[in-house]
C-alpha positions in Angstrom: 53.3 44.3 -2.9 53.1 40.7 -1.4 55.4 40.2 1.8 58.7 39.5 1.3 59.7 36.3 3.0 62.8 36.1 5.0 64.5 32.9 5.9 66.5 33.8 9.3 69.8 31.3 10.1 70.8 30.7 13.6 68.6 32.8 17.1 71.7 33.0 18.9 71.9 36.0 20.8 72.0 38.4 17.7 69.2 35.9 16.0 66.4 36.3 18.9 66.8 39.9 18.3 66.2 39.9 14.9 63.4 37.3 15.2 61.6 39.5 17.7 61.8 42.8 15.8 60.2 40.6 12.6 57.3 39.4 15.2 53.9 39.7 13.4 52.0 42.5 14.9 54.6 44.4 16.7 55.8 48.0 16.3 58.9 47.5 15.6 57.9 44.7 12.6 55.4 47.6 11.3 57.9 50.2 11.2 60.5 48.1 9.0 57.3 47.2 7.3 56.6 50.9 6.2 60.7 51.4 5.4 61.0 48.1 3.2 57.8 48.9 1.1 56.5 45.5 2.4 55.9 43.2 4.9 59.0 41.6 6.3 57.7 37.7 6.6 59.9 35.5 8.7 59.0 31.8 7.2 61.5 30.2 9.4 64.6 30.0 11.5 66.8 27.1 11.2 68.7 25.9 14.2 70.8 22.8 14.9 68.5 21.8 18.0 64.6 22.9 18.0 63.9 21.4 21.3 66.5 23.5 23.2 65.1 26.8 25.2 64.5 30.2 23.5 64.1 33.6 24.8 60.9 34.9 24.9 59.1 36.4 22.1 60.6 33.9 19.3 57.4 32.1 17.6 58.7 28.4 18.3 56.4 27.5 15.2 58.9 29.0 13.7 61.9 26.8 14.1 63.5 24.5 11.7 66.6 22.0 11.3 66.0 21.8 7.8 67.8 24.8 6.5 68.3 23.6 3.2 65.2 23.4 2.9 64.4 27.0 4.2 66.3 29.1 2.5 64.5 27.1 -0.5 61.6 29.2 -0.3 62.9 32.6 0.8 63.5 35.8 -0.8 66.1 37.3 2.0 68.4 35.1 3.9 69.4 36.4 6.7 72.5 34.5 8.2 73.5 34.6 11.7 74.9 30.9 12.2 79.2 31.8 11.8 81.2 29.6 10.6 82.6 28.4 6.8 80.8 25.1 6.3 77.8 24.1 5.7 77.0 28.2 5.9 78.9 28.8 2.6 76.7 26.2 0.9 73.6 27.5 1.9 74.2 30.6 1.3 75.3 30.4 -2.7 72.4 27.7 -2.9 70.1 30.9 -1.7 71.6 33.4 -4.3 71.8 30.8 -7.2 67.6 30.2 -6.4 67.6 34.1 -6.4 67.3 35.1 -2.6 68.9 38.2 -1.5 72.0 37.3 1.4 72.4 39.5 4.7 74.9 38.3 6.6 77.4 38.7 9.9 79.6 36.5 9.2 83.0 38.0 8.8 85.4 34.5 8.6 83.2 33.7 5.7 83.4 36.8 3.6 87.2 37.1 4.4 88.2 33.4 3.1 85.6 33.0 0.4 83.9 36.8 0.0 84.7 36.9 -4.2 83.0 33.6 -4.9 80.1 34.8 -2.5 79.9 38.0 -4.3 80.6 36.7 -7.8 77.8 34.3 -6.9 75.5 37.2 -6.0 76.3 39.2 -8.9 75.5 36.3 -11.6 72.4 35.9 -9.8 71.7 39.8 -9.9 71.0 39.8 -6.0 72.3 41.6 -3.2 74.2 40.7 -0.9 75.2 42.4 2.1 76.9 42.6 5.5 77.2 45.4 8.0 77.2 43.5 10.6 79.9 41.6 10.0 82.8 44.6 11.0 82.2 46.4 14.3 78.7 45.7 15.2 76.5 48.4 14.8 79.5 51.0 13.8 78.3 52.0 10.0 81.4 51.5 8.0 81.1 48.5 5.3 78.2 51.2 3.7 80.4 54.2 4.2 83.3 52.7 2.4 81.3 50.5 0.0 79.0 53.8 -1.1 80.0 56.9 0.3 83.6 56.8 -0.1 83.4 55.5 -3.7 84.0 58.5 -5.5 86.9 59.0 -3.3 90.6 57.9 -2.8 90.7 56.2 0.6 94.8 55.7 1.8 94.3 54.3 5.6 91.8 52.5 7.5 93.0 52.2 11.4 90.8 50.7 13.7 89.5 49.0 16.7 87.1 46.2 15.4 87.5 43.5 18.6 85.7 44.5 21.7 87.0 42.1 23.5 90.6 42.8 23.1 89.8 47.0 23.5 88.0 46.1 26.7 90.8 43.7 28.8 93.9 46.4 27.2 91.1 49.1 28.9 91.5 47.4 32.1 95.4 46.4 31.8 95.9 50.6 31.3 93.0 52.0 33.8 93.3 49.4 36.7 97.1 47.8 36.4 95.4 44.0 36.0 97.6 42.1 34.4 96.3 40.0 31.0 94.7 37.1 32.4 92.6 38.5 35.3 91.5 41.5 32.2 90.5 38.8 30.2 89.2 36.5 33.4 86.9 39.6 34.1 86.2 40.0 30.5 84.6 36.7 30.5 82.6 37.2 33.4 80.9 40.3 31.5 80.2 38.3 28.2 82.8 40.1 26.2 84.9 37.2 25.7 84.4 33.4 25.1 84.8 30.9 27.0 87.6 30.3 25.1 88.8 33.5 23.8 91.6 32.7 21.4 90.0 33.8 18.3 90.1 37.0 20.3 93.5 38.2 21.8 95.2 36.0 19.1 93.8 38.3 17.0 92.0 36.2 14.2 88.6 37.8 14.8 90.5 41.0 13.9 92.0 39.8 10.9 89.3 38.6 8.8 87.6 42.5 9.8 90.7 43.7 8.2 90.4 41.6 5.3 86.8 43.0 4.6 87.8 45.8 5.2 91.2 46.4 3.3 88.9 44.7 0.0 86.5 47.4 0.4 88.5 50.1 0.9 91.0 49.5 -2.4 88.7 47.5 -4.8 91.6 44.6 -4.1 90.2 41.0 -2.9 92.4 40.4 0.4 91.8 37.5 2.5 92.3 36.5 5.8 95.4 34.9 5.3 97.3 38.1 3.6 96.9 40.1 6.6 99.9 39.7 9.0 98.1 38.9 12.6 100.0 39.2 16.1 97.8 39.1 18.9 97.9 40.6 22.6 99.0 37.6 24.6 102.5 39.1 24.9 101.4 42.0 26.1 102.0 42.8 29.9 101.4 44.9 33.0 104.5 46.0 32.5 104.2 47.1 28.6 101.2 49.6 29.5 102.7 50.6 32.6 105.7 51.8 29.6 103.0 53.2 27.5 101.0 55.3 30.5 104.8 56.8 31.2 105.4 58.0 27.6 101.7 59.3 27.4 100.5 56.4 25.2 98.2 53.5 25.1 98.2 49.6 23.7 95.2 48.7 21.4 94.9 46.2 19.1 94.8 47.7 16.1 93.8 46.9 12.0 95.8 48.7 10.0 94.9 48.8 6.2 97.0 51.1 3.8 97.4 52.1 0.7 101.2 51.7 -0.1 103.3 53.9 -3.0 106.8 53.1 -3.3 109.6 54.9 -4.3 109.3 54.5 -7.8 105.6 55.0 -8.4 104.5 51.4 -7.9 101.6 50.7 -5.5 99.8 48.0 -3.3 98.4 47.5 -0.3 99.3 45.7 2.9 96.8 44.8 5.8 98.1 43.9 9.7 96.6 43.5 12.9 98.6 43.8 16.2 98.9 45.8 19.5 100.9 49.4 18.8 100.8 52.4 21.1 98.7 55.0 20.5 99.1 58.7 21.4 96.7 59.5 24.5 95.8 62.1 22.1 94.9 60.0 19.3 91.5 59.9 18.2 91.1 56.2 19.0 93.0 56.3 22.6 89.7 57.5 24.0 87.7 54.2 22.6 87.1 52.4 26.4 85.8 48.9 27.5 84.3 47.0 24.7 83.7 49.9 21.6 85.2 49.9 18.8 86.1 52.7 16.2 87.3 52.8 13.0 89.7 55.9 11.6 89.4 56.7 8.1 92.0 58.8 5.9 90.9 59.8 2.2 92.2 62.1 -0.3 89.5 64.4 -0.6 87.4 63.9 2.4 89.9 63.8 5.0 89.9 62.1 8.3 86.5 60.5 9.7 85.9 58.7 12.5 83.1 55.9 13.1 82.3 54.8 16.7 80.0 53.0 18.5 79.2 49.6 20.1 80.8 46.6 18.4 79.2 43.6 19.8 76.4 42.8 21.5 72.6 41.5 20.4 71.1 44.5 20.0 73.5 46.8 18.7 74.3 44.2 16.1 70.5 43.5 15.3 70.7 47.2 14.6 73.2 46.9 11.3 71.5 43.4 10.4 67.8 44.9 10.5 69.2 48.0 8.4 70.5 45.5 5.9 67.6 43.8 5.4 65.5 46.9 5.4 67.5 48.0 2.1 67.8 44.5 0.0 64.1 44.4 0.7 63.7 47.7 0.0 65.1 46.8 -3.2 63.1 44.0 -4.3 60.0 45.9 -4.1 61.5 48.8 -6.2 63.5 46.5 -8.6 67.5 47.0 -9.0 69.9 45.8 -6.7 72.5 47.3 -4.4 76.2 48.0 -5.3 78.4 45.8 -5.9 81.6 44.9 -4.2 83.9 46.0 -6.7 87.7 44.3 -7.0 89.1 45.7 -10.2 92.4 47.5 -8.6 95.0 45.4 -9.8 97.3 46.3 -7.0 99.9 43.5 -5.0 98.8 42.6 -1.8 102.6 43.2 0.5 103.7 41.2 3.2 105.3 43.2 6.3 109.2 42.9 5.9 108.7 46.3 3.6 106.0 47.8 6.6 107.3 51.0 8.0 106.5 52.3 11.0 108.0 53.0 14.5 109.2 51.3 17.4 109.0 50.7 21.0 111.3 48.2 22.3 111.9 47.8 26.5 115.2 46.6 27.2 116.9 44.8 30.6 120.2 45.5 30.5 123.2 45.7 32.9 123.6 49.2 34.7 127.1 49.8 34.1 129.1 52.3 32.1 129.0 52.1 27.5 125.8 49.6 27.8 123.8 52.2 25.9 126.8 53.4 23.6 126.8 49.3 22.7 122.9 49.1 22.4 123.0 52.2 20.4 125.7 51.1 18.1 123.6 48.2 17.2 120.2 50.1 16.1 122.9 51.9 14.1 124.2 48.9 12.1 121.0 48.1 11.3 120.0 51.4 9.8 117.0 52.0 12.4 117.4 55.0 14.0 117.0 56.5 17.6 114.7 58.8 18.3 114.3 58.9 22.5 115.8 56.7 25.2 114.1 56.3 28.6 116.1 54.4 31.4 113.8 53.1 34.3 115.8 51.9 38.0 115.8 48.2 37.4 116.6 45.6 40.1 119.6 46.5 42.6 123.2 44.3 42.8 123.0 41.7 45.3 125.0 40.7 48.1 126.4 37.8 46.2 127.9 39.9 43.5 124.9 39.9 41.2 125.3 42.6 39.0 122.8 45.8 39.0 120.8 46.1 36.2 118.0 48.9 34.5 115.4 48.9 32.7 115.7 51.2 28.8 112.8 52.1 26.5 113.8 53.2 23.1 111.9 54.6 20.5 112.7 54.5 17.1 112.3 56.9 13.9 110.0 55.4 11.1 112.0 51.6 10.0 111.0 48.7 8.0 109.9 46.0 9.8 112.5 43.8 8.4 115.4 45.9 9.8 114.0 46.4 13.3 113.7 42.3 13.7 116.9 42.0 12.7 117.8 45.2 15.1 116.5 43.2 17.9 117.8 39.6 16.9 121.0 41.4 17.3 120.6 43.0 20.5 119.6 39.7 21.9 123.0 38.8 21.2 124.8 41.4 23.6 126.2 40.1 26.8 125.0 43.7 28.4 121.0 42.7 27.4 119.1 40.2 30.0 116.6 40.2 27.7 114.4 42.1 25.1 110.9 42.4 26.9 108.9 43.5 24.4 109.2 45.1 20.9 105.8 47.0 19.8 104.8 49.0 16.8 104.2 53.0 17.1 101.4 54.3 15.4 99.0 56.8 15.0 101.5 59.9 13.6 
């Protein structure tokens, strides 16, 4: 069969790679050559500045500003650019022409993923995106293919590198959260400016992708409640290491049946402790791992690196092996399917369990008071820990300690209102933290 031509967006550091591996005449492009059915003919890459340096091995022949243009006179687009706009253009302009779409970009597909994949469907072209959740971890696939035949209830995972790698150092070195993610920086595992990170946006559109995939429900980034790690402190993990746990950020997608039969599904991303037994305790530095729970198949586990420009060429080059693959054979991949008419929940309903680390005055009924108020609000008690906190001083200041109490399962609503109230009791300095338990 003639070659089939790919239009390549963006040779950042995941573009290069994938521009190399395509090089005429190399193994690696002969190899993908003998898996697609075809040659895999890269007709151009577009980039905002030609002129500007490129790492060796990219054909400079090759490069383009004119990416309208481009994707014109492909038959894959592969996207590598980020971003909502002008990306989202070009990329339905490509599948109404008839161009298949491979693509990273996970903000995209989490704000405007239906109309991309509406637009790929009335098209009858594929389009796909491993890449865009946890690098080179195979999970959009699994979930999209595998686990269709299947009831999936939970998806728990780590899907930020960044974020798993300065909570790695906070727990294994006692660095507190900015010289984690100062060092973090310094590595190349976080930006320059890394608040799509630890805010925990980057998270939350994975979780959106995710959360679609996994109950046939179109969620977006903005349904999924986000809390990121910047409260999180040397003192929090130090809390965690004592009761045997650790902090990651986790993206938490569940299947939700209420009381009465009714279902939905609710997506969230924020720091919880873990169980140092937990499967995903163990993920270190900048991995990630995603934890699956289905009805029939169980519990799986997908791990691997989550970033980086070869790991993620890796799921981008598979990609575009299979839509090409699929050109030459006729048909198309499966489809993204949304026809679960379930209710996307917010959080007040969310139940899960509690950490929250108390100052409080060291002096006789403070925990009868503190326990009395978990009490009125229906969330209750499973352990108390009490730490030595700072000593009276020698101008009558008064002695104070440190309590770490862990609740049975709550709803989310009652626990905020648990600790609104506690901030109200003259015996409490101060609520220091409140964070989810998870992992059970």
């Amino acid at each position: 069969m003639a070659a089939v031509r790919v239009a390549l967006l963006g040779c950042g550091v995941v573009g290069s790679e994938v521009a190399r591996a395509l090089a005429p005449g190399s193994a690696h492009a002969a190899e993908l050559a003998a898996r697609a059915g075809a040659e895999l003919e890269l007709v151009g890459i577009a980039v905002r500045d030609a002129d500007r340096p490129r790492p060796e091995g990219v054909d400079r022949s090759l490069l383009t500003t004119d990416a309208a243009a481009l994707v014109r006179r492909a038959d894959v687009v592969v996207e590598l650019v980020g971003g909502i706009d002008p990306v989202r253009g070009l990329l339905l302009d490509a599948l109404a022409a008839g161009a298949s779409v491979v693509t990273a970009n996970k903000a995209l597909l989490a704000e405007h993923g239906p109309q991309l994949h509406a637009a790929a469907d009335a098209a009858g072209v594929d389009l796909f995106f491993e890449a865009a959740v946890a690098g080179a971890v195979p999970i959009i696939g699994p979930l999209r293919e595998s686990l269709a035949g299947d009831r999936v209830e939970r998806v728990l995972g780590i899907v930020n590198g960044t974020t798993n790698y300065v909570l790695d150092a906070m727990d294994t070195s006692g660095a507190d959260l900015a010289d984690a993610v100062a060092r973090a920086q310094e590595l190349g595992y976080a930006e320059a400016d890394p608040t799509a990170d630890v805010e925990g946006f980057d998270a939350a559109a994975k979780a959106a992708i995710l959360a679609t995939l996994a109950f046939h429900v179109p969620v977006a980034a903005a349904d999924v409640h986000r809390e990121g790690i910047t409260a999180v402190t040397a003192a929090d993990v130090a809390a965690a290491a004592d009761a045997g746990s650790v902090i990651k950020l986790l993206a938490i997608c569940e299947r939700i049946t209420a009381g009465d039969g009714t279902e939905g599904v609710r997506a969230r991303v924020h720091p919880a402790l873990l169980s140092r037994d937990h499967p995903l305790a163990g993920v270190r530095g900048a991995y990630n791992a995603v934890f699956v729970q289905a009805a029939a198949a169980g519990e799986l586990m997908f791990y691997g690196q989550g970033a980086g420009g070869l790991a993620t060429s890796s799921a981008v080059l598979g990609d575009l092996v299979t839509v090409a693959r699929r050109r030459v054979a006729g048909g198309r991949g499966p489809r993204v399917l949304d026809h679960a008419d379930l209710p996307v929940l917010g959080m007040d309903g969310a139940l899960t369990r509690y950490q929250v680390r108390l100052e409080v005055a060291d002096r006789p009924g403070v925990l009868a008071a503190i326990a009395q108020v978990f009490a009125d609000h229906g969330v209750s008690i499973e352990t108390v820990r009490q730490s030595a906190g700072r000593p009276g001083t020698s101008d009558g200041g008064a002695r104070s300690a440190a309590l770490v109490v862990v609740t049975h399962t709550a709803p989310d609503a009652d626990l905020a209102a648990t600790v609104a109230a506690l901030g109200d009791l003259d015996a409490v300095a101060a609520v220091a933290s409140v964070l989810r338990v998870e992992g059970d």
